[in-house]
C-alpha positions as a printed NumPy array, in Angstrom:
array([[162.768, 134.645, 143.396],
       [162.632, 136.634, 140.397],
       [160.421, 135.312, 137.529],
       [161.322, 136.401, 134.185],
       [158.103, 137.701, 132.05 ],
       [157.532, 136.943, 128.256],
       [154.466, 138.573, 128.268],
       [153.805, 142.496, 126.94 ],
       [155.001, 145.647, 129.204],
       [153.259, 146.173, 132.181],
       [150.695, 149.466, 131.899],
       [152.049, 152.688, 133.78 ],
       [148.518, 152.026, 136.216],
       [150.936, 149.075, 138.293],
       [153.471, 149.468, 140.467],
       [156.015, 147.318, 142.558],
       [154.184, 146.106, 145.171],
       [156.939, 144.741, 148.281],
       [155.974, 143.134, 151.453],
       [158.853, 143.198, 153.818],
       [157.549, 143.756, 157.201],
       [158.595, 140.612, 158.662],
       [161.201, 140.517, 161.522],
       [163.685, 137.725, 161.509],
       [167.629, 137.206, 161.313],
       [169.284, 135.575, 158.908],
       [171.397, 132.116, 158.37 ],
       [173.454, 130.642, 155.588],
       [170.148, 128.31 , 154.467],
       [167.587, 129.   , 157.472],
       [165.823, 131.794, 158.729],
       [165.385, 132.241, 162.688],
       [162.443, 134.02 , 163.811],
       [162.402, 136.323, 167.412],
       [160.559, 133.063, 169.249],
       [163.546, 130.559, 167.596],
       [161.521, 128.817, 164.929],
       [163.493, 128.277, 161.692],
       [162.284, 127.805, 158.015],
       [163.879, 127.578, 154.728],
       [165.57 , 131.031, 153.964],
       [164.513, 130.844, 150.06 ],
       [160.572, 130.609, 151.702],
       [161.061, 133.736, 153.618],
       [162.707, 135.499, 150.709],
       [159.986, 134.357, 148.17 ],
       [157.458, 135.447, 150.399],
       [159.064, 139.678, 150.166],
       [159.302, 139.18 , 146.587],
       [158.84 , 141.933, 144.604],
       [156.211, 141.448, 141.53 ],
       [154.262, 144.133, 139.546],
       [150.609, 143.764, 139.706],
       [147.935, 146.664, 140.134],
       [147.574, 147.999, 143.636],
       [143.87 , 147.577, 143.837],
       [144.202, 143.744, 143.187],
       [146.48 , 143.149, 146.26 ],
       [145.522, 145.841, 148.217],
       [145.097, 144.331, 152.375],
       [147.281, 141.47 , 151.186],
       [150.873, 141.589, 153.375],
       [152.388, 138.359, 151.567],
       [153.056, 138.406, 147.95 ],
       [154.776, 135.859, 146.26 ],
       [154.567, 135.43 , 142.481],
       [154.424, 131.858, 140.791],
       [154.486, 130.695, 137.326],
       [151.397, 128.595, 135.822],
       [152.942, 125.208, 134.479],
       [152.08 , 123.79 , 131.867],
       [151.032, 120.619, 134.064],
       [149.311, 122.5  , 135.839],
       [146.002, 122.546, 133.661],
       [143.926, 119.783, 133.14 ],
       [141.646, 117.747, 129.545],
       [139.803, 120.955, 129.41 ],
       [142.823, 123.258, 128.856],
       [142.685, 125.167, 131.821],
       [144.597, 125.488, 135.315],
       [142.789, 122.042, 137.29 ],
       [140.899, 123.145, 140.418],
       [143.144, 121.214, 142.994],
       [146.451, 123.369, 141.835],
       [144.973, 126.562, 143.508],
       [144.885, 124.344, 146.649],
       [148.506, 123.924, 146.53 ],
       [149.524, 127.827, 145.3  ],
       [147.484, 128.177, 148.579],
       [149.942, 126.142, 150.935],
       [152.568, 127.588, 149.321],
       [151.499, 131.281, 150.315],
       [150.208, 130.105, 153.906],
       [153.257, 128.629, 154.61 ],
       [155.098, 131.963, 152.99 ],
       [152.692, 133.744, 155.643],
       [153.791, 131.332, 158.254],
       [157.598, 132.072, 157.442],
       [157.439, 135.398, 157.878],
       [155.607, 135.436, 161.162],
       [158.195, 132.923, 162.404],
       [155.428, 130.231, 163.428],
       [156.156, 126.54 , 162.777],
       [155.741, 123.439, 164.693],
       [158.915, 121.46 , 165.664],
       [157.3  , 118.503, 165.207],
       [159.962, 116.529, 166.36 ],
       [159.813, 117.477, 169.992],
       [155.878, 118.166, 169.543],
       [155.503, 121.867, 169.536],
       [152.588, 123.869, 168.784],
       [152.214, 125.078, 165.295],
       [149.414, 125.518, 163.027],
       [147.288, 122.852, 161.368],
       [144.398, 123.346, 158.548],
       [141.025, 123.15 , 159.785],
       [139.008, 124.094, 156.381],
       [139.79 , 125.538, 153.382],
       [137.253, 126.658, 150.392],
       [138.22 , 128.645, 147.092],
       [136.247, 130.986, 144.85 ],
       [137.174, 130.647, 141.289],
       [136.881, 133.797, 139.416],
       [138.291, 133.445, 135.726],
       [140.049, 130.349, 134.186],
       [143.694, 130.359, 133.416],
       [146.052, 128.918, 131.28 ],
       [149.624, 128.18 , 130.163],
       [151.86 , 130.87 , 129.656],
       [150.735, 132.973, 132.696],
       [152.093, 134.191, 135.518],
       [150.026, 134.831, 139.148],
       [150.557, 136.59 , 142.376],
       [149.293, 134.269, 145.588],
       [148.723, 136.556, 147.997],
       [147.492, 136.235, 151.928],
       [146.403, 138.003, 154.788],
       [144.751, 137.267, 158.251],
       [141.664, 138.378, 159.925],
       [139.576, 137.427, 162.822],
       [142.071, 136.333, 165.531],
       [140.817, 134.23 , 167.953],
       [142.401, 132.687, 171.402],
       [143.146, 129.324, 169.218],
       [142.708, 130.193, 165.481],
       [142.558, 132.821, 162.818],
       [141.05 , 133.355, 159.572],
       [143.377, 133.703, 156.52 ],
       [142.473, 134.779, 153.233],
       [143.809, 133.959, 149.842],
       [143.648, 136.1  , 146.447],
       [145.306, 134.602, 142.984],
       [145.716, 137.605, 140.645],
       [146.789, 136.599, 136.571],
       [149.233, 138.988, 135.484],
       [148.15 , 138.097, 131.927],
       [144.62 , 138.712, 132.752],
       [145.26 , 141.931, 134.642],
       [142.549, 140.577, 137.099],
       [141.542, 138.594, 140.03 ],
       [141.535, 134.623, 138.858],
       [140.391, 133.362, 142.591],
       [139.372, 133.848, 146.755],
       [140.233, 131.676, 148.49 ],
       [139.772, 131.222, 152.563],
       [140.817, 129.142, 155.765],
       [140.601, 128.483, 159.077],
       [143.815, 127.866, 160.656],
       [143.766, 126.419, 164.246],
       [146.915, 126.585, 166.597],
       [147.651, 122.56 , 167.451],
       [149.562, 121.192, 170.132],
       [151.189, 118.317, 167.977],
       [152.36 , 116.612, 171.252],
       [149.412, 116.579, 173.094],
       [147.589, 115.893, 170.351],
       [144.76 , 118.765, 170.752],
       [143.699, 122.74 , 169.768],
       [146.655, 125.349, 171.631],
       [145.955, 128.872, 172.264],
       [148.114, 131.017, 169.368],
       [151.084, 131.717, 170.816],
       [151.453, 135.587, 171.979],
       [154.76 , 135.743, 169.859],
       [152.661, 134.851, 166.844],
       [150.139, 137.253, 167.68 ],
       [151.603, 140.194, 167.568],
       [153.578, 138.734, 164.843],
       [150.579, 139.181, 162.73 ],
       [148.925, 142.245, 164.3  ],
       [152.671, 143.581, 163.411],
       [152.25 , 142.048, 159.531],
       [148.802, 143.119, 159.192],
       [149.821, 146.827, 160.346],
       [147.222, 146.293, 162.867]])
């Protein structure tokens, strides 16, 4: 996913920033993980995308993908409505989730991850023409759940436009309760998060 820029050249201070850690094997039009979960293969290749930001902005932040601010995207007041960075958050969590190989097979009730809480920081408004970096990482790993936090970066701003944060549990979607995380995802993320 490339994302062509009308805006001015990029200062000499940024650099490409890639994220392509992940380990999976690759289909015609799905992605298989090591543990056998599958996921679109444009989600997987989004989520290594290469985008040019400066490397103090993203720095921690394994999963990259840039996006483009539509213009229905903002709301009355002429600026990007608050709900939007709730969905450029999905999009990156599930980007995350892609690359670690972890989602639920509903279908036969497997154990993936659900959303337990989610809160965002707003940091400086945006607008049509722009173009952002979601980014995500994961701390505090827990026998059932993890922390995972979220940073929007405006390339037209040159800064940091939000923070955002949630608590992601690990759900058995057949039984109907919490799971322990998987090991595979685990060390899927200690793996991502170089830790």
């Amino acid at each position: 996913m490339r994302i062509a820029s009308t805006h001015a050249p990029r200062a000499a201070s940024h650099r490409r920033v890639a994220s392509d850690r992940g380990r999976v094997t690759s289909t015609a039009s799905a992605v298989t993980s090591p543990w056998g979960t599958r996921c679109p293969s444009w989600l997987v290749r989004a989520a290594r995308s290469v985008t040019l930001v400066s490397d103090d902005l993203l720095a921690g932040f394994p999963v990259t993908l840039p996006w483009p601010v539509a213009w229905g995207d903002m709301d009355a007041l002429g600026h990007v409505n608050n709900t939007t960075y709730f969905r450029w958050f999905e999009s990156v969590r599930i980007g995350y989730f892609a690359r670690i190989g972890w989602a639920a097979d509903l279908s036969s009730g497997g154990v993936g991850p659900i959303l337990a809480q989610t809160s965002c920081t707003y940091r400086a408004p945006l607008a049509f023409p722009d173009e952002v970096v979601l980014a995500a990482r994961v701390e505090d790993v827990r026998e059932d759940r993890f922390t995972m936090r979220y940073r929007v970066v405006s390339e037209r701003l040159g800064r940091v436009a939000a923070d955002g944060e949630a608590r992601v549990v690990s759900f058995d979607y057949g039984a109907g309760t919490k799971a322990a995380l998987p090991e595979g995802v685990r060390a899927a993320i200690a793996d991502l998060e170089g830790g």
